[in-house]
N, C-alpha and C positions, 0 to 999 in steps of 0.2 A: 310326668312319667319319671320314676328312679331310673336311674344307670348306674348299674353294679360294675367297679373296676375291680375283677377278677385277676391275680396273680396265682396262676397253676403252678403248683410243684411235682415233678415227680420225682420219687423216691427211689423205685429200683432201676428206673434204665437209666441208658448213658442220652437224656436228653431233656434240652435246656428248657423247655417249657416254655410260659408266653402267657401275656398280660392281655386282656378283651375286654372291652367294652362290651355290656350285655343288657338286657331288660328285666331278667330274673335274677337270683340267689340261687348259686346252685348247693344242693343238699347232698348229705348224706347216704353213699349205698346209689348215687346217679350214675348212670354210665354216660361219659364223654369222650367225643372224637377232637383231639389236637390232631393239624394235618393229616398225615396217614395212620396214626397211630390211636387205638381206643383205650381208656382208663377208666378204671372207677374210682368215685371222688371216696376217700379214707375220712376228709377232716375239713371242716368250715370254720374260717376262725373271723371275725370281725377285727380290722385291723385298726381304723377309728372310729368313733363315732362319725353316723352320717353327718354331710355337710350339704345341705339344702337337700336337693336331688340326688346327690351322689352316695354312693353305698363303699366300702374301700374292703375286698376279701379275698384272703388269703386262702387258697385252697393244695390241700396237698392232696396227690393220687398216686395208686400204683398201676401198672401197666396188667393188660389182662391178654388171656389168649383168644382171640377170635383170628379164624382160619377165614382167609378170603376165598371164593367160591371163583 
């Protein structure tokens, strides 16, 4: 099974982001929840090539508006 080591960026808020271990590749136009906060992924970039099972990506996102209920 790959494990994608995910490095999130975000770009407009004031926050630090965070590296995950995950099972997928995430894409282009995803919407992701870091902590309490949702983002949609802007950009996928492959950082290296894979190394056995592991995947290494770089993802940048901007923060979006959703209203908690």
């Amino acid at each position: 099974m790959a494990i994608y080591k995910v490095s999130y960026v975000i770009i407009d808020k004031d926050n630090p982001g965070m590296i995950l271990n995950q099972t997928y590749a995430p894409t282009e136009g995803e919407i992701v929840q870091l902590g309490e906060d949702i983002f949609e992924v802007v950009e996928v970039l492959e950082l290296v090539p894979p190394r056995g099972d592991f995947h290494y990506i770089h993802v940048t996102c901007k923060a979006i508006n959703i209203f908690k209920k």
